[in-house]
C-alpha positions as CSV (number, residue, x, y, z in Angstrom):
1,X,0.0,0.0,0.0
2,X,1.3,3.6,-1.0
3,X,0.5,6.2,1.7
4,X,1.4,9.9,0.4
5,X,2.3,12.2,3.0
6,X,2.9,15.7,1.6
7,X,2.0,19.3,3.1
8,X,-0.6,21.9,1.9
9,X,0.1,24.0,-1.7
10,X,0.7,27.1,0.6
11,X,3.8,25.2,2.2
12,X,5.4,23.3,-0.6
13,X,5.3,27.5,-2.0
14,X,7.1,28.5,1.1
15,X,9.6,25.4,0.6
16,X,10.6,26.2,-2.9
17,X,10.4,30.0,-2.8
18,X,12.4,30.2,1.1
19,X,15.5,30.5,1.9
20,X,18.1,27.9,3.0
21,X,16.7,28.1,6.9
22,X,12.9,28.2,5.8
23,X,13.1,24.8,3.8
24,X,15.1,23.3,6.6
25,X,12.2,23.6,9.2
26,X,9.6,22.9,6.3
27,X,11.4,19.1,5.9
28,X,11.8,18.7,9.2
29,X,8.2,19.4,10.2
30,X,7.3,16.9,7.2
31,X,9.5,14.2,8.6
32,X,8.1,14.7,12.1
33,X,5.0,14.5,11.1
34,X,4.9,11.4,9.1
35,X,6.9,9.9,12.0
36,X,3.5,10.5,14.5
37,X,1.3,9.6,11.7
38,X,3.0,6.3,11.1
39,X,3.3,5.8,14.9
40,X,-0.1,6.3,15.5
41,X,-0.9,3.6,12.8
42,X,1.1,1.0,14.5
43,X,-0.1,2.0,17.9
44,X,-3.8,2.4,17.6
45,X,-4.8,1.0,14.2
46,X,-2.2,-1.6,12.4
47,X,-3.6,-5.4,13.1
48,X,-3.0,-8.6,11.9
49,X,-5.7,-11.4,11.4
50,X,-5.9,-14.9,10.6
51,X,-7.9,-17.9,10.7
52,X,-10.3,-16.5,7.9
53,X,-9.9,-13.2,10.3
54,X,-12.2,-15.2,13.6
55,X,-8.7,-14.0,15.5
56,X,-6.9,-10.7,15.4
57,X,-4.5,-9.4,17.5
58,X,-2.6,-6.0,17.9
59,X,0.6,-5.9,15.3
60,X,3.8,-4.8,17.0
61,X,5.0,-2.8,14.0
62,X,4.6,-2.0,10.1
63,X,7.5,-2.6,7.5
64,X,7.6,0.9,5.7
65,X,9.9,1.3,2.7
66,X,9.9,5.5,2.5
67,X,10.9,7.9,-0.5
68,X,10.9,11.4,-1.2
69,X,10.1,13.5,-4.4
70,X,10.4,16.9,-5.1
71,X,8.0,17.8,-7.9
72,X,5.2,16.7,-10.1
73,X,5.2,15.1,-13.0
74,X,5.3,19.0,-15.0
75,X,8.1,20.2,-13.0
76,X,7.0,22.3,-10.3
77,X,7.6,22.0,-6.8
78,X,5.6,19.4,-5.0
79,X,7.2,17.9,-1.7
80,X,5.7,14.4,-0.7
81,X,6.9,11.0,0.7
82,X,5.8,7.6,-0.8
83,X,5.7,5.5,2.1
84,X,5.0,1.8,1.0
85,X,3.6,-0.2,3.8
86,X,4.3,-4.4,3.7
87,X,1.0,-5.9,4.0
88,X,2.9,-8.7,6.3
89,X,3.3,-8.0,10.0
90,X,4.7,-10.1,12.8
91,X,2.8,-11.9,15.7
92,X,3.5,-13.9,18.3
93,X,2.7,-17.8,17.8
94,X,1.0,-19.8,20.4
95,X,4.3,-22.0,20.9
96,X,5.9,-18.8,21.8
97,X,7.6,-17.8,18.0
98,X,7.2,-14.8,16.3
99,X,5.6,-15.6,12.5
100,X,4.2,-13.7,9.5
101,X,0.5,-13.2,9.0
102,X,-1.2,-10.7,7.2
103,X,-2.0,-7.0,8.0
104,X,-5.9,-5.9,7.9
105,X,-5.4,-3.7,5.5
106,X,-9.3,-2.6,5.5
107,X,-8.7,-1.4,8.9
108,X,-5.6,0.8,7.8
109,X,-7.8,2.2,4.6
110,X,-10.3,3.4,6.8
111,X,-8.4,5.6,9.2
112,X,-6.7,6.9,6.4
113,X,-8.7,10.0,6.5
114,X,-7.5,10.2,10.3
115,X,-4.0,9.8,9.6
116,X,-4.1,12.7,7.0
117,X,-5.6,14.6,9.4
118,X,-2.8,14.0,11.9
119,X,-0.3,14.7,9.3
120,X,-1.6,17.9,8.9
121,X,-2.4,19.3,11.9
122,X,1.2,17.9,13.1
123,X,3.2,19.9,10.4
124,X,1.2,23.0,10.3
125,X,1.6,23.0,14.3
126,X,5.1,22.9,13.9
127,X,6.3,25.2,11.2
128,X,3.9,27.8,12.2
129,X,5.5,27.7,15.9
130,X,8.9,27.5,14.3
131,X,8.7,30.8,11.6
132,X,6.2,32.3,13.4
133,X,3.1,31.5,11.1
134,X,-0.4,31.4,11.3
135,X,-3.2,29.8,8.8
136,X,-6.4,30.6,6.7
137,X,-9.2,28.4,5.5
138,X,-9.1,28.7,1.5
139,X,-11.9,27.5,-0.1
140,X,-10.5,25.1,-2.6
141,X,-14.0,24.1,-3.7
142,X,-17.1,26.0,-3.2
143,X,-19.1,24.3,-0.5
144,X,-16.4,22.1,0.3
145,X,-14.6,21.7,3.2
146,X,-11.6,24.6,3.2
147,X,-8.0,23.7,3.2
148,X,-6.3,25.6,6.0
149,X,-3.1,27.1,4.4
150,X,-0.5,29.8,5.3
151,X,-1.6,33.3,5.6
152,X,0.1,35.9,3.6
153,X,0.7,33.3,0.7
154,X,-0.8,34.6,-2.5
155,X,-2.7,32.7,-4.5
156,X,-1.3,33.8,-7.9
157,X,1.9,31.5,-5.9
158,X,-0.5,29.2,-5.1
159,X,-2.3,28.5,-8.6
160,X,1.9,28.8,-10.2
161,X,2.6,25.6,-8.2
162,X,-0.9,23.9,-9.2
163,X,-0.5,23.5,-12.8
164,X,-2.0,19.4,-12.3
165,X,-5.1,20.7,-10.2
166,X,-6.0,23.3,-13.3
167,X,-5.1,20.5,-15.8
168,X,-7.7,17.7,-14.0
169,X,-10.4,20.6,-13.9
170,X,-10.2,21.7,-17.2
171,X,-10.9,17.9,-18.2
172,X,-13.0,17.2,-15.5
173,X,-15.1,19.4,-17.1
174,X,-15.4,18.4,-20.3
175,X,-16.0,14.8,-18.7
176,X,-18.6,15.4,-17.0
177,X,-20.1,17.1,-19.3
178,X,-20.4,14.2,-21.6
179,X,-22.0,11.9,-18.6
180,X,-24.5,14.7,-18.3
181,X,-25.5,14.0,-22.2
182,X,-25.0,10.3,-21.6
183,X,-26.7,9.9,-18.4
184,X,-29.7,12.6,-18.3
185,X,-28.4,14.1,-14.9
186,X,-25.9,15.0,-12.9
187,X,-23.1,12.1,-11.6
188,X,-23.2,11.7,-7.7
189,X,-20.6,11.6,-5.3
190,X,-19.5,8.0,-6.2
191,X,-19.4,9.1,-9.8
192,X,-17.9,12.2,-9.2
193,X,-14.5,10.4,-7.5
194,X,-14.8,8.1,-10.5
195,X,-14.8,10.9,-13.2
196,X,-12.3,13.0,-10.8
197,X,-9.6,9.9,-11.3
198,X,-10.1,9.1,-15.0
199,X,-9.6,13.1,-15.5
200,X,-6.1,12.8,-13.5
201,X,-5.4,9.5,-15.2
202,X,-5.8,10.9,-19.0
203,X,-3.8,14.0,-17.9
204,X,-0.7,12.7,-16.6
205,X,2.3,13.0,-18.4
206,X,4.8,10.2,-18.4
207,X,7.9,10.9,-15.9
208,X,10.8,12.9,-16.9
209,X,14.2,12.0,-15.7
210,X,15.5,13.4,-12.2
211,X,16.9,16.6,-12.0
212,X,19.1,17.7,-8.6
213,X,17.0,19.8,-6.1
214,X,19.7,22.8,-6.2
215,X,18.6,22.3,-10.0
216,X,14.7,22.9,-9.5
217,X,15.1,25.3,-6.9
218,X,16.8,27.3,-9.2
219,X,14.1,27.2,-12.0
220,X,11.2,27.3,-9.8
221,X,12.7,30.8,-8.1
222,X,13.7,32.0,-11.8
223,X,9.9,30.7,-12.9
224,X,8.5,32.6,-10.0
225,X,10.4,35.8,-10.7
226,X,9.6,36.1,-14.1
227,X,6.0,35.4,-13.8
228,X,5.2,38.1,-10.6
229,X,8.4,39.9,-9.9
230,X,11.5,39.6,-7.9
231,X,9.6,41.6,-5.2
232,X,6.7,39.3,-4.5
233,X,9.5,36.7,-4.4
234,X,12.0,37.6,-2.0
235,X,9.4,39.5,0.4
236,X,7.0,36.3,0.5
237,X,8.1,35.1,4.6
238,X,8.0,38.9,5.2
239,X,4.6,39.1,4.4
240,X,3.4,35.9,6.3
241,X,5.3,37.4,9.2
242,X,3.3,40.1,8.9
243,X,-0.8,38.3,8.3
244,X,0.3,36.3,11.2
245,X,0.8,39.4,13.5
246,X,-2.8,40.7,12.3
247,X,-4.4,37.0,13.0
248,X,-2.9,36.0,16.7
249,X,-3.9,39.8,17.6
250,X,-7.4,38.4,17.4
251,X,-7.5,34.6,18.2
252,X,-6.1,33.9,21.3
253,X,-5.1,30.7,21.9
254,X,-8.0,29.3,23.3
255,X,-10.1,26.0,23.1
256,X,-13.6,25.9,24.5
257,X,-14.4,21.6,25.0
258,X,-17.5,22.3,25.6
259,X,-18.0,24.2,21.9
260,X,-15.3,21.7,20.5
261,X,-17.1,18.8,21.2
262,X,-20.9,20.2,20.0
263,X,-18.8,21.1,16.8
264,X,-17.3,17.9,16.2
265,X,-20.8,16.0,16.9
266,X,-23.0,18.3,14.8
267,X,-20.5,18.2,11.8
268,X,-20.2,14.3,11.7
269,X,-24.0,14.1,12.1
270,X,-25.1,16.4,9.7
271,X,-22.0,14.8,6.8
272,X,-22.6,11.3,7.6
273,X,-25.4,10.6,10.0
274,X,-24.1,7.2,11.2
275,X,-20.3,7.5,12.1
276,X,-17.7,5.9,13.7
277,X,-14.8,7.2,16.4
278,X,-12.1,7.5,13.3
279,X,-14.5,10.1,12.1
280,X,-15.0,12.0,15.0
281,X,-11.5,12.0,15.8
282,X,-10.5,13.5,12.3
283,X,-12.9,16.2,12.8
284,X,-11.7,16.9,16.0
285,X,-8.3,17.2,14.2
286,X,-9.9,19.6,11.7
287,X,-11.5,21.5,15.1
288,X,-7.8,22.1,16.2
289,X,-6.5,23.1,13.3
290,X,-9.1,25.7,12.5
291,X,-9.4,27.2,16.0
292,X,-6.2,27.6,16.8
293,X,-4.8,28.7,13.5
294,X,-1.3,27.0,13.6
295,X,-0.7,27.2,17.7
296,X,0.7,24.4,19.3
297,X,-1.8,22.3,21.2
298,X,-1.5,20.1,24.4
299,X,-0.7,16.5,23.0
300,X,-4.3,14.1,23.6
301,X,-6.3,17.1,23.1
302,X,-7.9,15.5,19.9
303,X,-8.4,12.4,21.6
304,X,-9.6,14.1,24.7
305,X,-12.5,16.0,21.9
306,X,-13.9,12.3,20.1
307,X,-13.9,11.2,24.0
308,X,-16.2,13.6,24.9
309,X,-18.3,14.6,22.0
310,X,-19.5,10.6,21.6
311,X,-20.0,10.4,25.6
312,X,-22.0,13.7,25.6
313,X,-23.2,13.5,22.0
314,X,-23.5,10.4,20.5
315,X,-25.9,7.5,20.7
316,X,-24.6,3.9,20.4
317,X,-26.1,1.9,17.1
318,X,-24.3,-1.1,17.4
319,X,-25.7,-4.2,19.5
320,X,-23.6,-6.8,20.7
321,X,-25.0,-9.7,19.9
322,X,-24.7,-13.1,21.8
323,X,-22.5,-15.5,21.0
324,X,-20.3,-13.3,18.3
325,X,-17.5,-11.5,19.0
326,X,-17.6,-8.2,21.1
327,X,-16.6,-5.1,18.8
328,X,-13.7,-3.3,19.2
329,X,-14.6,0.0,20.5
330,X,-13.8,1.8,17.0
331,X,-16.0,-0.6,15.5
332,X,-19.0,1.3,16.6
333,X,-21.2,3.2,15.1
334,X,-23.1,6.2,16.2
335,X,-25.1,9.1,15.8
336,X,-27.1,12.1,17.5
337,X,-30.3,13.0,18.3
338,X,-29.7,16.8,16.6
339,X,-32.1,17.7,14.8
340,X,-31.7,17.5,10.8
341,X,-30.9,20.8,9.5
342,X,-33.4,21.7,6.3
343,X,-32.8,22.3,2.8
344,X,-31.4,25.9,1.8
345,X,-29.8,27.7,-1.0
346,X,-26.8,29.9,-1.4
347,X,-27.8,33.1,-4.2
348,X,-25.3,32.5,-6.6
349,X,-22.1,35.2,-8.1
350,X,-21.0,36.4,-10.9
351,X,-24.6,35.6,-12.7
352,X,-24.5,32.0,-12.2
353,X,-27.9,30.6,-10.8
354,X,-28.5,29.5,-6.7
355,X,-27.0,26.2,-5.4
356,X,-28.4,23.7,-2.8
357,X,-26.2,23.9,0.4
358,X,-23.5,21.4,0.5
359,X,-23.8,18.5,3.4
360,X,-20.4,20.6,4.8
361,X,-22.5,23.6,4.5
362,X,-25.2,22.5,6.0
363,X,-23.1,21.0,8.9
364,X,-21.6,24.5,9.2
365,X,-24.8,26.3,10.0
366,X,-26.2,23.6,12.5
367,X,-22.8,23.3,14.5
368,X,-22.8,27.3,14.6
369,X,-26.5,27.1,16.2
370,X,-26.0,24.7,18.7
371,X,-22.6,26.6,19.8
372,X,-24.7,29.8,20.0
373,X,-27.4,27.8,22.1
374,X,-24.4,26.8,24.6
375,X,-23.3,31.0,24.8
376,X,-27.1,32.0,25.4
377,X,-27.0,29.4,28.3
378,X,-23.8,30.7,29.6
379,X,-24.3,34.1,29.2
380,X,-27.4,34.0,32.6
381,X,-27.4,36.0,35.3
382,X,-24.2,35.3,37.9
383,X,-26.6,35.2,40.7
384,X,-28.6,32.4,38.7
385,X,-25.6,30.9,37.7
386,X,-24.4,30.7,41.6
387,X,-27.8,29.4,42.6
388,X,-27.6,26.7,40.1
389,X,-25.0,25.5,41.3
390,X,-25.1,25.7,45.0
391,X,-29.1,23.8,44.5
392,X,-26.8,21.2,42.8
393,X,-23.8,20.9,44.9
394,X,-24.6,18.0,46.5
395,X,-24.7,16.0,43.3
396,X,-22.0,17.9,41.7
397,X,-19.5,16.7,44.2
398,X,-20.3,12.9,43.0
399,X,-19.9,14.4,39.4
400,X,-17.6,12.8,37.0
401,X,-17.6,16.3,35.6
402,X,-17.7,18.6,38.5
403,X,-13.7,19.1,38.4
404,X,-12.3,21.0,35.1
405,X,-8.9,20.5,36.3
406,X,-9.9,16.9,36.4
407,X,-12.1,15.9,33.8
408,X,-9.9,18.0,31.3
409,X,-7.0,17.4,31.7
410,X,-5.9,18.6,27.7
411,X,-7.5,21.9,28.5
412,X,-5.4,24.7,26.6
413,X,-7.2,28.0,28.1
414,X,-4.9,30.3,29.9
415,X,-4.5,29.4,33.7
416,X,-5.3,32.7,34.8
417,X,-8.4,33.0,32.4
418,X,-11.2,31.5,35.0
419,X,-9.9,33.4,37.8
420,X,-10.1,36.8,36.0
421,X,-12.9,36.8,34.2
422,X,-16.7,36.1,35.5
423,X,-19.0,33.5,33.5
424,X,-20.7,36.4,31.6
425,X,-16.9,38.0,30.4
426,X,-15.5,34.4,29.8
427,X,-18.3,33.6,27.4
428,X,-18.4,36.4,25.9
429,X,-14.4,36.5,24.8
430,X,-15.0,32.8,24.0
431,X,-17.9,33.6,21.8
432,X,-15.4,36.5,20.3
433,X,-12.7,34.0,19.7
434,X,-14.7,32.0,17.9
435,X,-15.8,34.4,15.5
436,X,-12.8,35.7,15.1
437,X,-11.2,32.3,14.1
438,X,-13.1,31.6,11.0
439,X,-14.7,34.7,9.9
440,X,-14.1,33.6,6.2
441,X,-16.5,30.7,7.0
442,X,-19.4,32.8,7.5
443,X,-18.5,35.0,4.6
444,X,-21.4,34.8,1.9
445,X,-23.3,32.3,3.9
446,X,-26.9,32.4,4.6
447,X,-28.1,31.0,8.4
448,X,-30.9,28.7,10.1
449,X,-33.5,28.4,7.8
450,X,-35.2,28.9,10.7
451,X,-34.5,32.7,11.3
452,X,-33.0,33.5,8.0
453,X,-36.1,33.6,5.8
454,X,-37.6,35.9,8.8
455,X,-34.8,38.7,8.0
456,X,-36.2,42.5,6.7
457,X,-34.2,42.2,3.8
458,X,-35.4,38.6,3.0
459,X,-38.8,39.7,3.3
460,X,-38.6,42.6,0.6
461,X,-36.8,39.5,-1.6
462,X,-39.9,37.4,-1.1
463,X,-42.0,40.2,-1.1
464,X,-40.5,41.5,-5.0
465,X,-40.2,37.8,-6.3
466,X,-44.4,37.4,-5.3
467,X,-45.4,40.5,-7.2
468,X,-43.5,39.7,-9.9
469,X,-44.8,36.1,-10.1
470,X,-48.6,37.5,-9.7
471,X,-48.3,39.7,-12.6
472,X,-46.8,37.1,-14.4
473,X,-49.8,35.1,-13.5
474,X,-52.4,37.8,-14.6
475,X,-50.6,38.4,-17.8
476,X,-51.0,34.7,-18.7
477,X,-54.2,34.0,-17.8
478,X,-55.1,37.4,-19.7
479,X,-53.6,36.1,-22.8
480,X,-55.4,32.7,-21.9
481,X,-58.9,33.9,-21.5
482,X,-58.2,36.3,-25.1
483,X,-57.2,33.2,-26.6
484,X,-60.0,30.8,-25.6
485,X,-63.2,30.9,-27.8
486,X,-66.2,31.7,-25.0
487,X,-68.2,29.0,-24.0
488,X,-72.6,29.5,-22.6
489,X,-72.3,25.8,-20.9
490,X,-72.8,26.8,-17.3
491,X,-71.3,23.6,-16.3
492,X,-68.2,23.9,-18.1
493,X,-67.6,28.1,-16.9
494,X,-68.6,26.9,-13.4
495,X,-65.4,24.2,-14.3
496,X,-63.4,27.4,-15.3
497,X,-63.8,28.8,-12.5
498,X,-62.8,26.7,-10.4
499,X,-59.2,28.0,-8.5
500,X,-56.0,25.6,-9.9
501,X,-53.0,25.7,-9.0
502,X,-51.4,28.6,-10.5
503,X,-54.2,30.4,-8.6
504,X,-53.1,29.9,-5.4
505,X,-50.3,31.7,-2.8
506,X,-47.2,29.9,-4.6
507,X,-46.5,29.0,-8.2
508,X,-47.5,26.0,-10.1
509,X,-46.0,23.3,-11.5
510,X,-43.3,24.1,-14.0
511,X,-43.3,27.5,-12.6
512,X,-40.3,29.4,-12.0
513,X,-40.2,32.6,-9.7
């Protein structure tokens, strides 16, 4: 199996375009990081199996054969590992000898997502920390989930170094516009993947023969001048120095578990509805890596997050059954009692017509209500707050809960922050940390259909679209009743005038407003 470990566009720009020092830390952030990733494989994931896979047992290690490349297959800089991983581990026999059986490779595939996530956070964490970074959701895909990159990066860099990505999408789209002619409609997510990888296949050029890195790094910073100046160039750390100094002024580096937890819950719910404790614990990943913005984190603290959001959250799907072998605890399924966030639309740019809201999308906006549910409780009254919890006292001291200092032990909020700040004041900078951590999210989004159809300037939308879709109406029935020959059959005018549909408070069928 090939696992390929390599860091975010905005990085692999920083690692060509740096200097001698920059791409130092750059590797060895990406070597550290594969190192946790491939130690949290072989610590919590990698098994073996046998006997038709009735027995399993934990494997001691993985047999990974590693390589590095420095570009893509046109040239330009792309750092990534191929790590090959030996689908034959080691296990202890029942006479006491180690032999060879086979890895579960089904298991490893499906906390691969998990492991990326790991990867990421790890090397962002650490490079930020090191130059003195800080990161930015880019939306990569509209209604997709955003790629956290560098901040102060430009795109124009970004797009330079992506010359595969523009050469997939232009043929992706020509592709899927013939299934649309083939098919009548549009493909669905499993076709989408499909059409995706038979757009990357037919575009790949064959490899060219190796070249030095001092070789490439030349061209690429020769490429880069000539295409946007020497001055964009050499000032490109400068200015990410600089966007991180506006973004740490603003998010401090706080976690809220509480908020972290409903996040990581609602999300999974509202993507997936069934899900397992790999996929809350790669969205607890994402969690940390959006909040925090490149900060370094207590070690555990994702763990700490899937912990608690499926013991506050979640509801347990799977039954053990009798006689069959007890699941392993990441064998589980669950899901939430939230409730299902509606349908909406997002109005549409630059002409183009409205979309439906993604599943992300949708996740988004239920995640961000439940969160502001939690701030309205927490933002009571101190004196209700202090009888609350002297009526429950009693029952708190038996609490598995009652103790922050116990129960969360992976918290990362200042140690002076409780003891300065009342409920009211630590809520409220908690609810401006959060806003201030992904304001791009919120960006051209609409809210709860629940309240967002209720706005002023929603109203006079509605209000606009109706009186234009009435005098549409009139006009056509006008032109129907000219173009109808009378009829004296009482019967049939009683018929006529009988209320249809395009009548009524909304349009018909077929019709647009």
């Amino acid at each position: 199996m090939d696992f390929v470990f390599r860091p975010q566009a905005s990085l692999v720009v920083l690692w060509a375009l740096g200097d001698d020092h920059t791409r130092r830390v750059i590797e060895r952030a990406h070597e550290r990081a594969i190192s946790v990733t491939l130690g949290w494989l072989e610590d919590a994931v990698a098994e073996t199996r046998w006997a038709s896979s009735r027995k399993r047992a934990k494997a001691p290690a993985l047999v990974v054969a590693r390589f590095r490349h420095f570009d893509n297959r046109n040239g330009f800089p792309l750092l990534h590992d191929h790590c090959l991983i030996l689908n034959r581990v080691q296990r202890l026999h029942d006479n006491g000898k180690l032999v060879w059986g086979a890895l579960d490779t089904i298991r490893l595939y499906q906390h691969v997502v998990a492991a990326g996530t790991l990867y990421t956070l790890t090397v962002t964490t650490e490079v930020c920390e090191e130059l003195g970074l800080a990161t930015v959701p880019r939306e990569v895909t509209p209604g997709l989930r955003p790629v956290m990159e560098i901040a102060g990066v430009d795109q124009v860099l970004i797009d330079w170094s992506s010359a595969r990505r523009q050469q997939i999408e232009a043929a992706l789209e020509g592709i899927t516009d013939k299934y649309v002619r083939d098919h009548g409609r549009l493909p669905g997510e499993h076709a989408r993947h499909g059409l995706a990888w038979q757009a990357a296949q037919g575009t790949r050029p064959e490899k060219k023969t190796a070249r030095p890195l001092e070789q490439l790094l030349a061209w690429w910073r020769v490429s880069a001048i000539l295409c946007f100046g020497q001055q964009l160039v050499d000032g490109l750390l400068d200015r990410c120095r600089a966007a991180e100094s506006a973004i740490r002024a603003r998010v401090r580096p706080l976690v809220d578990t509480a908020l972290a937890a409903v996040d990581v819950a609602a999300v999974d719910f509202t993507v997936r509805g069934t899900f397992a404790r790999r996929h809350v614990l790669a969205e607890a990943r994402r969690h940390l890596g959006e909040t925090l913005r490149g900060r370094a984190f207590v070690p555990g603290l994702d763990d700490y997050f899937a912990d608690r959001a499926l013991a506050r959250h979640g509801r347990q799907l799977t039954v053990p059954q009798e006689g069959r072998r007890t699941p392993a605890p990441d064998q589980l399924t669950y899901t939430a009692d939230f409730p299902w966030p509606a349908r909406w639309w997002i109005a549409g740019t630059d002409g183009k017509p409205p979309r439906a809201a993604t599943r992300y999308e949708r996740a988004r906006v239920a995640s961000l209500a439940l969160q502001n549910a939690i701030r309205t409780a927490r933002t009571a009254s101190a004196a209700t707050r202090d009888e609350a919890l002297a009526a429950t006292a009693s029952a708190a001291a038996h609490s598995d809960d009652h103790d922050q200092a116990v129960t969360e032990p992976h918290a990362v909020d200042h140690l002076d922050r409780d003891a300065a700040l009342t409920p009211v004041q630590r809520a409220a900078a908690v609810h401006a940390h959060q806003q201030a951590a992904m304001p791009e999210l919120l960006e051209g989004r609409t809210t709860d259909p629940a309240t967002w159809v209720h706005t002023p300037e929603n109203l006079a939308r509605f209000a606009a679209f109706k009186r234009e879709a009435d005098a549409c109406r009139r006009a056509n029935a006008e032109q129907d009743r000219e173009q109808k020959p009378t009829t004296t059959d009482p019967g049939s005018q009683q018929q006529h005038q009988q209320p249809g549909p395009e009548h009524g408070h909304g349009p018909g069928p077929g019709q647009r407003t």
